[in-house]
N, C-alpha and C positions, 0 to 999 in steps of 0.2 A: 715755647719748648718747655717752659718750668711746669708746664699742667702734665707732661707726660706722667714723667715718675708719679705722682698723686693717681693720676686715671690708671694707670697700670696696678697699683697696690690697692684702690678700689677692687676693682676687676678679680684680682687674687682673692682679698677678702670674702668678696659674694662666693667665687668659687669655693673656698675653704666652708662659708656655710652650709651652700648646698652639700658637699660631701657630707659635714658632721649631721643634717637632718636626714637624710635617705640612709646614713650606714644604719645596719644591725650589729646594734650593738652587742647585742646580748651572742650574736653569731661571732663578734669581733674576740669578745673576752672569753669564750671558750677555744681559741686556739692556741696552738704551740705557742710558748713565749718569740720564740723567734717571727712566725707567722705574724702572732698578735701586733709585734712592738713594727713591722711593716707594714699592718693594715693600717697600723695608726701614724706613722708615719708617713705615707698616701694623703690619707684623709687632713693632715695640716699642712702637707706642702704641695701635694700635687704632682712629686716628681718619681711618673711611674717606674722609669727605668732605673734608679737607683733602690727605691722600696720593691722589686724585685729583684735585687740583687742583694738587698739586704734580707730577703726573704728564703734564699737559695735556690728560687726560682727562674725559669725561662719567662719571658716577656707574656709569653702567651698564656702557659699556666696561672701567672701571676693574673693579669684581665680575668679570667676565668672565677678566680678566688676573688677578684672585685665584684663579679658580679651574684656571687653566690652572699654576699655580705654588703650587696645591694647597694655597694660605695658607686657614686656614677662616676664616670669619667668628662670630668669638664674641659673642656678648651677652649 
């Protein structure tokens, strides 16, 4: 049981790289501050339902804006 935590936080890491190699960046830092500091929030923890809600967005609009800024959605 003591490998879980470790292979779990592996797991998170990959995920966190894949996000920050596929985002556009340059698509990132031209938004609203409030947008911006949500994409990038996204992109280091993975937690869409809250970075849409820090973004002032609905769920769906939020995915929407992921994918225009090319951040993938890992799971």
């Amino acid at each position: 049981m003591k490998e879980m935590p470790g292979k779990w936080a592996e797991l998170e890491r990959e995920a966190r790289e894949i996000r920050r190699r596929y985002a556009d960046w340059e698509f990132i830092e031209k938004q609203p501050p409030r947008l911006r500091a949500a994409l990038k929030y996204y992109v280091e923890t993975g937690d869409i339902r809250r970075a849409a809600k820090l973004a002032g967005l609905k769920l769906e609009d939020f995915r929407e804006l992921l994918r225009r800024a090319n951040v993938p959605v890992v799971v």
